[in-house]
C-alpha positions as CSV (number, residue, x, y, z in Angstrom):
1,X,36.8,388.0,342.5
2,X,39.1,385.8,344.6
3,X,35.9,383.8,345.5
4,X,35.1,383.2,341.7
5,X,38.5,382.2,341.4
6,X,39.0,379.8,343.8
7,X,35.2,378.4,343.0
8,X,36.9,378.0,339.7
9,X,39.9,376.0,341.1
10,X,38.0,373.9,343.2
11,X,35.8,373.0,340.1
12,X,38.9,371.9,338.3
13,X,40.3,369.8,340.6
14,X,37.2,368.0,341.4
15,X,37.2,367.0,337.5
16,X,40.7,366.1,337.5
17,X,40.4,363.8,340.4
18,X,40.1,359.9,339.4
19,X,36.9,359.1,340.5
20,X,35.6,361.3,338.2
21,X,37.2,360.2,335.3
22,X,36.4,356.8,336.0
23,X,32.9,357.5,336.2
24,X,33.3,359.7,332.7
25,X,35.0,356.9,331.0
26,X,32.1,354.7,332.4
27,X,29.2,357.2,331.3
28,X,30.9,357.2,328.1
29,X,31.4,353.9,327.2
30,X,27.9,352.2,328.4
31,X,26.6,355.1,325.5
32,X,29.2,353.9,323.1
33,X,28.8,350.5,323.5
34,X,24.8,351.4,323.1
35,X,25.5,352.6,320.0
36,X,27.5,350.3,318.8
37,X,25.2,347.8,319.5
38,X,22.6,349.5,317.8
39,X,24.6,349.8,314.6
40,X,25.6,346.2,314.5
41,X,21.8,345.0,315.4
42,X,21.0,347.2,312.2
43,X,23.7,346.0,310.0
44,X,23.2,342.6,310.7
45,X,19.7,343.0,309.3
46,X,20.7,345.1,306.6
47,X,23.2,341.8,305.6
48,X,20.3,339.5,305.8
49,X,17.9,341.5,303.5
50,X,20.3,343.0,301.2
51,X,23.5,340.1,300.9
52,X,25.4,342.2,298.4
53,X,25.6,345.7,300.1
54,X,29.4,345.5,301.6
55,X,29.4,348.4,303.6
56,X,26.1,347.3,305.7
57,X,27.9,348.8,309.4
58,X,28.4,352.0,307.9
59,X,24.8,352.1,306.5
60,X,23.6,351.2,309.6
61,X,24.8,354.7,311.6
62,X,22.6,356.7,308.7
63,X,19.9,354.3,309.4
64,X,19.9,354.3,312.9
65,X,20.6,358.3,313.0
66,X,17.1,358.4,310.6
67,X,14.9,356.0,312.7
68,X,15.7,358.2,315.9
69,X,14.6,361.5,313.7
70,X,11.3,359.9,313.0
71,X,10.4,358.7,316.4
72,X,11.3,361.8,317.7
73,X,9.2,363.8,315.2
74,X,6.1,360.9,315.9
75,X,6.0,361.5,319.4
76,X,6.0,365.0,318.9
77,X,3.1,364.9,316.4
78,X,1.7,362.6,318.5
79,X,1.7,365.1,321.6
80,X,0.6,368.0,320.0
81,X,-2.7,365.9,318.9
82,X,-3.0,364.5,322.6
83,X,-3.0,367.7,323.9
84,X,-5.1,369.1,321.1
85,X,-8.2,366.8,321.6
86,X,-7.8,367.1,325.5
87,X,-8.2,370.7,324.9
88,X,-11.1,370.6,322.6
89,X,-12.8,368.0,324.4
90,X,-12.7,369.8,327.6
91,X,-14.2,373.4,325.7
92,X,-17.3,371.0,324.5
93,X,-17.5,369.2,327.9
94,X,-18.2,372.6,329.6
95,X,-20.4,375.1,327.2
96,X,-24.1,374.2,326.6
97,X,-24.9,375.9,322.9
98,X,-28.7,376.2,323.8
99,X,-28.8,379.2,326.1
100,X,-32.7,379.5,326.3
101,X,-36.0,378.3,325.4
102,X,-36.2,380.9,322.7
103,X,-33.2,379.3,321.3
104,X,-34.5,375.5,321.6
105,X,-37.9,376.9,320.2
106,X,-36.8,378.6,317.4
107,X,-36.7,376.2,314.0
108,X,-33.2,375.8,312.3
109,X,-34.8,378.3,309.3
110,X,-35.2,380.7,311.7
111,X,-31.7,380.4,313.0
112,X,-30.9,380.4,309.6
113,X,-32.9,383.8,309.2
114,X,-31.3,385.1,311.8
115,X,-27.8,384.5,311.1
116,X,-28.6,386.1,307.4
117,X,-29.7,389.0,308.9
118,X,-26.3,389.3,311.6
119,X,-24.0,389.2,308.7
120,X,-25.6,391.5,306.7
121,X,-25.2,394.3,309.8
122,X,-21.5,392.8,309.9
123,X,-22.2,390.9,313.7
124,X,-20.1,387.9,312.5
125,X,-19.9,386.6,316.1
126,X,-23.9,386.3,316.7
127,X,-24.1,385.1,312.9
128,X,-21.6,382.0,313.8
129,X,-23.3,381.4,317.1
130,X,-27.2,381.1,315.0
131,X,-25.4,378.8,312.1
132,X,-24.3,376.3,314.7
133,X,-27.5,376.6,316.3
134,X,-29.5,376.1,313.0
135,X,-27.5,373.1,312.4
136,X,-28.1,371.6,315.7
137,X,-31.7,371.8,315.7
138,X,-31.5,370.8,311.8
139,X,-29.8,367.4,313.4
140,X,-32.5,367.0,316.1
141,X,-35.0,367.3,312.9
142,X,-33.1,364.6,311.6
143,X,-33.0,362.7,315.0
144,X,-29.5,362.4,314.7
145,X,-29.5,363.3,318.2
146,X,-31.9,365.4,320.7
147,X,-31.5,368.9,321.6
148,X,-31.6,370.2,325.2
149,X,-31.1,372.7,327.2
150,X,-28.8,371.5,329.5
151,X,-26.6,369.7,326.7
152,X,-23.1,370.5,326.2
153,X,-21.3,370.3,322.9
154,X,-19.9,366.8,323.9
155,X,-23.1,365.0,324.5
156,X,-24.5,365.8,321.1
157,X,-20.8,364.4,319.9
158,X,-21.4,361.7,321.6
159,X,-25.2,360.9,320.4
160,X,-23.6,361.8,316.6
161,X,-20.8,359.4,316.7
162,X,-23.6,356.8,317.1
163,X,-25.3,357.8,313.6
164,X,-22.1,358.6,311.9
165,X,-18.6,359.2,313.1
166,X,-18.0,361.4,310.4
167,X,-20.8,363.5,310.9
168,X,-19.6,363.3,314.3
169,X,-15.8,365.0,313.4
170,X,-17.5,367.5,311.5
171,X,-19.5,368.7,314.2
172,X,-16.5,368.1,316.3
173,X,-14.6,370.6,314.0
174,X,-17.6,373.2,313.8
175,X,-18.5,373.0,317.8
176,X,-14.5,374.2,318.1
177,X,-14.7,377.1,316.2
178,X,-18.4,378.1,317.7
179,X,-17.1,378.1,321.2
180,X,-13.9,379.8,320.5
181,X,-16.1,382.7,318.9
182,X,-18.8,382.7,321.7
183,X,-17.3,381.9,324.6
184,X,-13.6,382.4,323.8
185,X,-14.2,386.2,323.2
186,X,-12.3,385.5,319.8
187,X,-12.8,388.1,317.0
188,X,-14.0,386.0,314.2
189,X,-12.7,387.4,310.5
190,X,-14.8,387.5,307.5
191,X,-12.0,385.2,306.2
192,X,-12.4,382.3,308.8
193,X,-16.2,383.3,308.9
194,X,-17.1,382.3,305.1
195,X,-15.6,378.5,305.2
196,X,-17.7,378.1,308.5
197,X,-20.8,379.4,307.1
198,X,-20.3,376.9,303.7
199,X,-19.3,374.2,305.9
200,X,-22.7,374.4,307.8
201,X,-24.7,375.0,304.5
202,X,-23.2,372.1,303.1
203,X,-24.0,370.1,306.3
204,X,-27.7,371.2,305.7
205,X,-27.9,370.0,302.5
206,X,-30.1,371.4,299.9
207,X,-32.3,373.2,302.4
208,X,-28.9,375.3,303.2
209,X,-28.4,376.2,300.4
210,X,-31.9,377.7,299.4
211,X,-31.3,380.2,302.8
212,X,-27.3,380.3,300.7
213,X,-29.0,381.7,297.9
């Protein structure tokens, strides 16, 4: 206890000594005159483009307060994206969706079969994994890109973004939730299965939907 006290003492007398002050008063005042700065910078502006408002340097505080609120909330937006796509990117960099020849050889109907027959015994999991192969292989059909086995995710991004960026974010989007379900070990939900099964119907066009009906 006498320890604690003493640490206590010691503390106090360090901030009561002058060099400390000095260099408080001199923290202090390089952020004051910052801000001050800042707030005249803005009023001055304010004067120029609005010559009637009178109390421009008070304005200018609520201004200045409000651009550092949406900077700050940019960069944060901006970081959560960054470190969104670096995740994503590096799940399609490392997974190759076409596990076997019996996969590759199989037409996208068949997938299409397949994945039918999967939800129906309630396998949501091997029903996502045949949609997103049935809509690969519909896109090598299409020669929108080539299918191979030893392809990852991010090489048929790469050959879509040359036919179509946005066909290239939708598979982008799709490949996400795929390797989340089939490599992630995520249980997939019959309510975040059915908007990925009419996403990749719709992505099949009319063909899709004919295996929809």
């Amino acid at each position: 206890m006498l320890n604690a006290n003493k640490a206590r003492d010691d503390i106090q007398t360090i901030l009561k000594k002058e060099e400390y002050q000095i260099y408080y008063k001199q923290s202090k005042g390089l952020i004051e005159t910052w801000w001050e700065k800042a707030k005249e910078w803005i009023a001055t502006q304010l004067e120029k483009l609005f010559p009637s408002v009178k109390s421009a340097s008070s304005a200018s505080s609520v201004i200045l307060i409000t651009v550092m609120v949406v900077i700050l909330l940019l960069l944060t937006v901006t970081a959560f994206i960054l470190i969104r796509n670096t995740r994503r990117n590096r799940l399609l960099r490392k997974q190759k969706p076409l596990q076997s020849l019996k996969d590759r050889n199989w037409t996208y109907m068949r997938h299409l079969e397949e994945a039918e027959k999967l939800e129906a015994s309630e396998d949501l999991t091997g029903s996502t994994r045949h949609l997103f192969l049935a809509m690969l292989l519909f896109f090598h059909e299409k020669e929108w890109l080539e299918a191979r086995i030893w392809k990852t995710n991010w090489d048929y991004f790469e050959e879509l973004r040359k036919v179509s960026q946005h066909k290239a974010d939708q598979f982008n989007d799709l490949a996400q939730f795929f390797e989340n379900v089939t490599y992630g070990q995520h249980y997939v939900s019959p309510e975040e299965f059915q908007p990925f099964r009419t996403k990749i119907h719709n992505m099949l066009g009319e063909r899709g939907m004919e295996q929809h009906q």
